[in-house]
C-alpha positions in Angstrom: 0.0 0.0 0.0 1.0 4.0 -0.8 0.3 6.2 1.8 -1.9 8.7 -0.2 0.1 11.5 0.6 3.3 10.2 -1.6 3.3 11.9 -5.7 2.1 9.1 -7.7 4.8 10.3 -10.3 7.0 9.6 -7.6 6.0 5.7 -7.6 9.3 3.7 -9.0 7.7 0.7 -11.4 7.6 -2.6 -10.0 11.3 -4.2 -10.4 11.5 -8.3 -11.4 12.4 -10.4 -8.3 15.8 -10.8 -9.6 16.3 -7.2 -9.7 17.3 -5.0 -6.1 14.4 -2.7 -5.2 16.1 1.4 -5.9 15.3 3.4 -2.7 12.8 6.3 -3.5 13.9 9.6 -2.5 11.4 12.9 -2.5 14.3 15.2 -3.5 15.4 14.1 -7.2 12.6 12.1 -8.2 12.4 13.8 -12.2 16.3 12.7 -12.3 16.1 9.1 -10.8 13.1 8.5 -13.5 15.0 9.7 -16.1 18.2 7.7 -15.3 16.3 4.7 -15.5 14.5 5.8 -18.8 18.2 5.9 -20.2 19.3 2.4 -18.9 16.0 0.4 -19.9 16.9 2.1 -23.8 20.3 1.0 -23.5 19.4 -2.3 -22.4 16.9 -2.5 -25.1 19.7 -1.3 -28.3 22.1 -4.1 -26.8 19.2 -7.1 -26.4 18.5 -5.6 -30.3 21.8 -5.8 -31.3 22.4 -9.7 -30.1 19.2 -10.1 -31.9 20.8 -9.1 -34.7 23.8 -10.9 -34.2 22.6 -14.0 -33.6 20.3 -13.8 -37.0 23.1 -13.2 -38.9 24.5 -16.6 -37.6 21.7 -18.3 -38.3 21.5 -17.0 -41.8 25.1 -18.2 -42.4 24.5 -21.8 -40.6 21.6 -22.1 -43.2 23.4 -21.3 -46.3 26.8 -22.1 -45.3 27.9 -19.4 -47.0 29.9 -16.5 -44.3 29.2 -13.2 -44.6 31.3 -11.0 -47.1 32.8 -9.1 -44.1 32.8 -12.0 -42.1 36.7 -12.5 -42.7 37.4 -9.3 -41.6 35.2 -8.4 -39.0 36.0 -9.3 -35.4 33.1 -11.5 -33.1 31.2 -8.9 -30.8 31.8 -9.2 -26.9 28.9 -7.4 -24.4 31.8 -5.7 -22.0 34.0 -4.5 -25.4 36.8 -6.2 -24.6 38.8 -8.4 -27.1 37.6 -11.9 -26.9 40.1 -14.5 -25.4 41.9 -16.7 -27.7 44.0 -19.8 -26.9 47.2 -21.0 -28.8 46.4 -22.7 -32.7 42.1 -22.1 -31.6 39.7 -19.6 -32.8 38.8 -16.8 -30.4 36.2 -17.5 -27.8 33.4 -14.9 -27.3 32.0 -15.0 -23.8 28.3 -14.4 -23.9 27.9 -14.8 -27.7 27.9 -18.6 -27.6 25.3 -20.7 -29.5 22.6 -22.2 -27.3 23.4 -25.7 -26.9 22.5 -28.2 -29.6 22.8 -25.6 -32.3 24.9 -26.4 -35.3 28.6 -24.3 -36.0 28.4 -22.4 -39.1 31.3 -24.5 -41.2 34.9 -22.6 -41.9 36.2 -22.1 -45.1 38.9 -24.7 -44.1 36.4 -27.2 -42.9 34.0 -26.4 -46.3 37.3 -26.9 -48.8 38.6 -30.4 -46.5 34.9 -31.8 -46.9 35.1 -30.8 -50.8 38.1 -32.7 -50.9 37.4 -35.4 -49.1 34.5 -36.1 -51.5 36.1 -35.5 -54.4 38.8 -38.2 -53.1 36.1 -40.3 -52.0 34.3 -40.1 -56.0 37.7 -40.6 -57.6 38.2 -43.5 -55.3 34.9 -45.2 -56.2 35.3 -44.3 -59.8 38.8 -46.0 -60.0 37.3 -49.3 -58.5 34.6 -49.1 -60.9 37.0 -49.0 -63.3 39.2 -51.5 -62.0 36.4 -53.9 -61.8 35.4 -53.5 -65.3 38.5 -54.5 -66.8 38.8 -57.2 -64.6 35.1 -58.2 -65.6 36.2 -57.5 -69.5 39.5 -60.0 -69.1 37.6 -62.4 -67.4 34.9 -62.7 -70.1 37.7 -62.4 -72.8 39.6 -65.7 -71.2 36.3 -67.3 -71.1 35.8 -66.9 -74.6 39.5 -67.9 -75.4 39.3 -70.9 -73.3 35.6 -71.7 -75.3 36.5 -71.1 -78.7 40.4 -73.1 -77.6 38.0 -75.8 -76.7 35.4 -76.2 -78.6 37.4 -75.3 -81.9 40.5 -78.1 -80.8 38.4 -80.3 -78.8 40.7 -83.2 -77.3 39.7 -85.8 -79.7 40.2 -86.4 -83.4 37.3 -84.9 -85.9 35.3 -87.7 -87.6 35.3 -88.0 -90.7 32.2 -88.9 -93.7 33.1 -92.1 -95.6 31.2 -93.9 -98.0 30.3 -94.9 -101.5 28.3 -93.0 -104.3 25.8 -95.3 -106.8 28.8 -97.8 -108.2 27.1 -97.3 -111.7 29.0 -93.5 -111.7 32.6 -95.3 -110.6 34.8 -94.8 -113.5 37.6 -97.7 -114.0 41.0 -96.9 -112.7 44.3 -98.4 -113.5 44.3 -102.0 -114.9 44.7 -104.4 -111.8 47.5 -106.1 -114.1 49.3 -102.6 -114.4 52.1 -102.4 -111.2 51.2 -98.8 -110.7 49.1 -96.4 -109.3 48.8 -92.7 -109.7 47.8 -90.1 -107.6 46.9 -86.1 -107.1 46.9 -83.7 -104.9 45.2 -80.7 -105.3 44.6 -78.0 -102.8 41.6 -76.3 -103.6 41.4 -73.2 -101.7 37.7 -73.0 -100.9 38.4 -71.4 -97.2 35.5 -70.3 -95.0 36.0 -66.6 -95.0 34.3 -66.6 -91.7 37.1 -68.6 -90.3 40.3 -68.0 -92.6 40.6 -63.9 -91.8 43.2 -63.0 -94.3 42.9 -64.4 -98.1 39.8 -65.0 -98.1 38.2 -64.9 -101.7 34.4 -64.3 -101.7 31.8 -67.1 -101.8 30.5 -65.9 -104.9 34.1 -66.6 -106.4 34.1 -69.8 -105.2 30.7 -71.1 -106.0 32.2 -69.9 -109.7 35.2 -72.1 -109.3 33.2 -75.2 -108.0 31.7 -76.6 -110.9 34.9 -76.9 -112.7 37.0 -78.5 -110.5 34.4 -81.6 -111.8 34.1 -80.8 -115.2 38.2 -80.6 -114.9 38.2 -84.3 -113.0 36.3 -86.1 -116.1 39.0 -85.6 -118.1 41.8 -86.5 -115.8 42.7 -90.1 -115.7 44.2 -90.4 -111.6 43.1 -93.2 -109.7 43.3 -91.2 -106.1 42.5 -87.7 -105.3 43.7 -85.8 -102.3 42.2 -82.4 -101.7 42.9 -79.8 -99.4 41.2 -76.5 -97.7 37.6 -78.1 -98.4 36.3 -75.6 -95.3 33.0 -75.3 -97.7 30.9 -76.6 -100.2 31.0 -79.9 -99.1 28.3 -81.8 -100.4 28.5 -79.6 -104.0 32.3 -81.0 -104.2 30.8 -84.4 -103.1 28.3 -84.3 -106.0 31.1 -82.7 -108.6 33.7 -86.1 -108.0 31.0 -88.2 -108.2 30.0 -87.3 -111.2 34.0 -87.3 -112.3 33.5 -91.1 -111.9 35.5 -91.1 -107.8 32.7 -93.5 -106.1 34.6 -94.0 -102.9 35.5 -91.1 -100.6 36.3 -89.9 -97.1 35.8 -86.6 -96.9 35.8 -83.3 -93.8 32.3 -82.1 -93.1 32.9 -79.4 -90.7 33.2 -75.9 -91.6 36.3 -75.7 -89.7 37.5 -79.0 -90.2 40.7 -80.6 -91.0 39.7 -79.4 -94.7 40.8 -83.0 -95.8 39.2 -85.0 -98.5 40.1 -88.2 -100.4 38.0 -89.5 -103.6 39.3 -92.6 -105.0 38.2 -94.6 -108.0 39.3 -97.6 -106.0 37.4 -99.2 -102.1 38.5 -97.4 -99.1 38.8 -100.0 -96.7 40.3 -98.4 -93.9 40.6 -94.4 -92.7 41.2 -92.5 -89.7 42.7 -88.9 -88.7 45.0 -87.0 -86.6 44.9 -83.8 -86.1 47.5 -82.0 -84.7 46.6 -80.1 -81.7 44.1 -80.8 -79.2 43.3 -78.6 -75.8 45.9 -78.6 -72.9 47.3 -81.5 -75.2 44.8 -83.6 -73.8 44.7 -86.3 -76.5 46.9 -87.5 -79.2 47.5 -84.0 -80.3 50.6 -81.6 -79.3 49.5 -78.6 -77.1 49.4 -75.4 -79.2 50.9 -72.4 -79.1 48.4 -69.4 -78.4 50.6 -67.2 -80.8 49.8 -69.6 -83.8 46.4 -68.4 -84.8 46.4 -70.8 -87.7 44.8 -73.3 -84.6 42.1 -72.0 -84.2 40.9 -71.2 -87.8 40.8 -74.9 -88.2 41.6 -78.3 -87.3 44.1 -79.3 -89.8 45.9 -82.8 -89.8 46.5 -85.8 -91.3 43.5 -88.2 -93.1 44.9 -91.9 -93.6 42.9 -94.1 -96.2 43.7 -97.7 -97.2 43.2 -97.8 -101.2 42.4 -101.6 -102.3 43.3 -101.9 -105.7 43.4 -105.7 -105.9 42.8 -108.8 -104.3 46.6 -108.6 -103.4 47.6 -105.2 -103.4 47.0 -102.0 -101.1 48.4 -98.4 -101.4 48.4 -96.5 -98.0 48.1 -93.3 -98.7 48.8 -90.1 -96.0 46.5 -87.0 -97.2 48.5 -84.0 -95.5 48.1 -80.0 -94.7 50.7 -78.9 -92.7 51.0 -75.1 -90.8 51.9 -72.2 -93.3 54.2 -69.1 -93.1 51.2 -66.9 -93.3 52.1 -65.0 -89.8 55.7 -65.8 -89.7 58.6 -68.6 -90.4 56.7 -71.9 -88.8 59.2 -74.3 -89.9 59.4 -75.1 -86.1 55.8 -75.8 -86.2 55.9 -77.7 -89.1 58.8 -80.1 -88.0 56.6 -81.0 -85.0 53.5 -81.9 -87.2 56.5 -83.8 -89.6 56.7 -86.1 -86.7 53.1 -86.6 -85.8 52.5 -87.7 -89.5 55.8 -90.4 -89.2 54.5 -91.7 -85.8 50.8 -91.9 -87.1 52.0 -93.8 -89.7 53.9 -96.0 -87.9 51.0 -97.1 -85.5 49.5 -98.3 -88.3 51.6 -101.3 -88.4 51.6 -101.4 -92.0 53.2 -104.5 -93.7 56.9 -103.2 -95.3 55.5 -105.0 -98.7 52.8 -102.1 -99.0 53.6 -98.8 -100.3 53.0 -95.5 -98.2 52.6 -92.3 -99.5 52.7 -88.9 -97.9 51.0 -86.4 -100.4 49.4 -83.0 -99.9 50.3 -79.0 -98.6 53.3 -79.5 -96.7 54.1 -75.7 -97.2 57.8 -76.3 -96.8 59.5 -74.5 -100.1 61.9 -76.5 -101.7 64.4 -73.6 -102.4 63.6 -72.1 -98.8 61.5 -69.8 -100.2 64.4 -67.9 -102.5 62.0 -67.3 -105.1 60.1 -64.1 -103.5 60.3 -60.4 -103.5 63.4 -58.2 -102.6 61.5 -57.3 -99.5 61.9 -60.7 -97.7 65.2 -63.0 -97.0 65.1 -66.8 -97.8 64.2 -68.9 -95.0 67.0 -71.4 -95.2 70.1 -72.2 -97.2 70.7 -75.1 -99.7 67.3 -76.8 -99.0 68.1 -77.4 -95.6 64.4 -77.3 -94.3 63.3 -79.2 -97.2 66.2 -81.9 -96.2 64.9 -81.8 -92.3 61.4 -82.7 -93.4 62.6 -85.5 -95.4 64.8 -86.7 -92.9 62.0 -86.8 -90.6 59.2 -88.3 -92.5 61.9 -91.3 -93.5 60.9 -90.5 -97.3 61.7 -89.4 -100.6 60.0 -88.4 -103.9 59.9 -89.4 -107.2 61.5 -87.5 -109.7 59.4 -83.7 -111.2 59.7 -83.8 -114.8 57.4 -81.0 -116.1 58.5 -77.7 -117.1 56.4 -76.1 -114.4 58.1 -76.4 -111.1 56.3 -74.4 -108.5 52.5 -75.6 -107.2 52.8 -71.6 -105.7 53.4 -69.7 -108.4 52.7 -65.4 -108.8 53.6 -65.3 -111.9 51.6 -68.1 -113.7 48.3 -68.1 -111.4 46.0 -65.1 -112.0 44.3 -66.1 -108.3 47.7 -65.2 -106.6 47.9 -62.0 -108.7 44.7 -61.3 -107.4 44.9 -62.5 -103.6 48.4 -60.4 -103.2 47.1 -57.1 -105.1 48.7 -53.9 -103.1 51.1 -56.7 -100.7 54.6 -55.4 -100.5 55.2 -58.7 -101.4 53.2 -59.9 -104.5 56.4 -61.8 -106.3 56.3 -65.6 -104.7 57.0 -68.6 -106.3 57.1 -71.8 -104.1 57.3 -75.3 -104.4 54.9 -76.5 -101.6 53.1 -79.8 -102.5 54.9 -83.0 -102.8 54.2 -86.6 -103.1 56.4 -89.2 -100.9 57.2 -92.4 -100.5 57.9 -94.1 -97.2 61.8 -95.8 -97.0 60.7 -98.3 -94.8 58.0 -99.8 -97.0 57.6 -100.9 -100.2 60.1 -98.2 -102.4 58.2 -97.3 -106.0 60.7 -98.3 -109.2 63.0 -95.4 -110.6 60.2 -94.8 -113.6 57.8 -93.3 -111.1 58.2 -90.0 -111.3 55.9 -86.4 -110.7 54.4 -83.4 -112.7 52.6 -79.6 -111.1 49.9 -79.3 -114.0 48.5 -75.7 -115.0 44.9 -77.0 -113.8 42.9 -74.2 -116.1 39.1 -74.2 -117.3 38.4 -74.1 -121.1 38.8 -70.1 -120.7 42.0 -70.3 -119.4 41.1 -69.2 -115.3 43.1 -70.9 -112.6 41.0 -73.6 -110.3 43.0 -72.7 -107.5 45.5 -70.6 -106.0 47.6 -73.9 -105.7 48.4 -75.7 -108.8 48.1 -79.6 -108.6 50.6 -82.4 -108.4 50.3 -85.3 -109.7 52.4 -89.0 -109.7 52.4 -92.1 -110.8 54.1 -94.6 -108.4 55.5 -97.6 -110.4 56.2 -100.6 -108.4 
């Protein structure tokens, strides 16, 4: 209660209960008010200006962007004195702290270590992505290798068609009271351009070429055909010697097959093959090299076929396409495939009174390859590969009497000229294909002897890029 004499103006307002109670005086009431006019207004500007302050934060914690001046400008303090700072920290403002369980606005420092922590963190991720995609690419690439290195080899020997056409369209070979037999070899160069890669000629070259090989056959008089690169146009070729008057065959059927064929006008009574590689070298078969693509284009090797001419005599005959120099020298190659061809032979277990002949593309040059443009250096010196394979096989040859003496020959065969156009090296003449006879077995008489023959269609066109050899083995 006021006692009702007191000035009402006089009345100090009510104080908080945290707040001291000022003593009233009567003599300078007017100045007491007005002091505490000037300290509420004072009070008021600061809580404003923390108010301020404090939205400023907020506005940078938001955005986390500072302030332009924020670099610059020093953190407030309520007394004005310098704010306290420790050694290596930011200064510490006394009453200007955020409440607990606000967030700090981030530094520059801390916003450029985050930046680069994620940008370590993407590079990171997008190096193992990386890492894992090759590693998913080689996988699938080993997988294919080790499919097509199976499939395409396999760890057995391909199996080959054998049979015998209508015997009304056999023609008659060699008189049974004639002591000789002949034979050709003829490599016919219909490749699977699928499968071959390089030198391929088109299909609708080939199909051309086809027919004649045939019409060529009638008027040939051999009693035993070998044929190699048959990687197509089986049953066509079938159909063409059959109607050449060779009923008896055993012939490749693959498409990337030994490419091996034998038509004879004479019973097959025995055949079998080797190849010459087979997976891992699981099998008969040598283990390949992975650098020799030639093994997986196909499955070359050699076809055996037992010829019965007579009651009393048999011809064994070898059908043979051996690796090529296509890539590089592969007389190394070769010499291991020589071998396979002597020990197949031998497991034969064929009497020494029958005759075995080796015949086919053993695409080892007489003349080590001399013959060829300025570009390349001979393989060899005085027929010494030639003399190796000859050595190895346990064989010889009758004697070449034609005029012609390369089966590879540039400059007579308009196919070469063709399948070399814009090569650095179109000028090759090579003596590839040869007929042998086994020294351990039943040696042909002196009179036998060989001839390469310009096989040519009435128009004068090349059959083949090969041109044919054939013998006639007297005994």
């Amino acid at each position: 209660l006021v006692p009702y004499h007191q000035p009402l103006h006089s009345i100090s307002p009510i104080m908080s209960t945290a707040e001291e109670t000022k003593p009233v005086s009567s003599g300078g009431d007017e100045e007491i008010i007005e002091e505490e006019i000037i300290e509420e207004e004072i009070i008021e500007e600061e809580i404003i200006e923390e108010e301020i302050i404090q939205d400023e934060e907020e506005v940078v914690d938001e955005n986390d962007v500072p302030l332009a001046d924020e670099s610059t400008a020093k953190p407030p303090t309520k007394d004005g004195q310098e704010p306290h700072v420790e050694d290596g920290k930011e200064p510490v403002v006394g009453e200007i702290q955020k409440e607990e369980g606000d967030e700090e606005a981030p530094t520059d420092e801390v916003a450029t270590n985050d930046e680069s922590s994620t940008d370590k963190q993407g590079k990171h991720k997008c190096l193992c992505c990386g890492v894992k995609i090759c590693c998913a690419l080689i996988a699938l690439l080993v997988l294919a290798f080790l499919i097509i290195y199976g499939v395409q080899l396999g760890t057995g020997n391909e199996e080959h068609e054998s049979g015998v056409f209508d015997s009304t369209s056999c023609k008659a070979g060699s008189n049974s009271t004639t002591s000789s037999i002949s034979v050709i070899s003829f490599n016919t160069y219909l490749l699977d351009c699928i499968g071959a890669l390089y030198f391929c000629e088109e299909e609708s070259k080939q199909a051309v070429r086809l027919p004649k090989f045939g019409d060529w056959f009638k008027d040939r008089d051999e009693d035993v055909v070998l044929l190699q690169e048959v990687w197509s146009f089986h049953e066509e070729l079938k159909e063409a010697m059959k109607d050449a008057g060779y009923c008896h065959y055993v012939t490749t059927t693959e498409q990337f097959g030994s490419g091996l064929a034998i038509f004879s006008k004479f019973p097959i009574v025995d055949h079998d093959f080797r190849d010459w590689y087979d997976a891992f070298g699981i099998g008969e078969g040598l283990a390949p090299d992975p650098r020799n693509t030639e093994v997986f284009l196909a499955d070359k090797g050699v076809l055996y076929a037992k010829i019965q001419k007579d009651s009393t005599t048999a011809i064994n005959i070898f059908n043979v396409h051996t690796n090529s120099d296509s890539r590089d020298d592969a007389h190394g190659v070769r010499m291991e495939q020589f071998g396979i061809i002597r020990e197949f032979a031998d497991s034969k277990s064929i009497p020494s009174s029958e005759m075995v002949i080796f015949g086919g593309d053993f695409n080892e040059d007489k003349n080590c390859r001399e013959a060829i443009c300025a570009a390349r250096e001979p393989t060899c010196e005085n027929q010494a590969y030639y003399n190796e394979m000859i050595d190895v096989l346990s064989a010889d040859e009758p004697a070449l009497v034609s005029n012609q003496t390369y089966s590879y020959d540039s400059e007579m065969n308009k196919i070469l000229q063709d399948k070399y156009i814009g090569n650095d090296c179109a000028f090759r003449r090579f003596q590839l294909d040869y007929m042998f006879y086994s020294r351990s077995h039943l040696v042909p008489a002196n009179s036998s002897s060989c001839e390469i023959i310009l096989a040519r269609d009435p128009s004068g066109d090349e059959l083949s890029d090969h041109f044919p050899l054939s013998c006639v083995f007297d005994y």
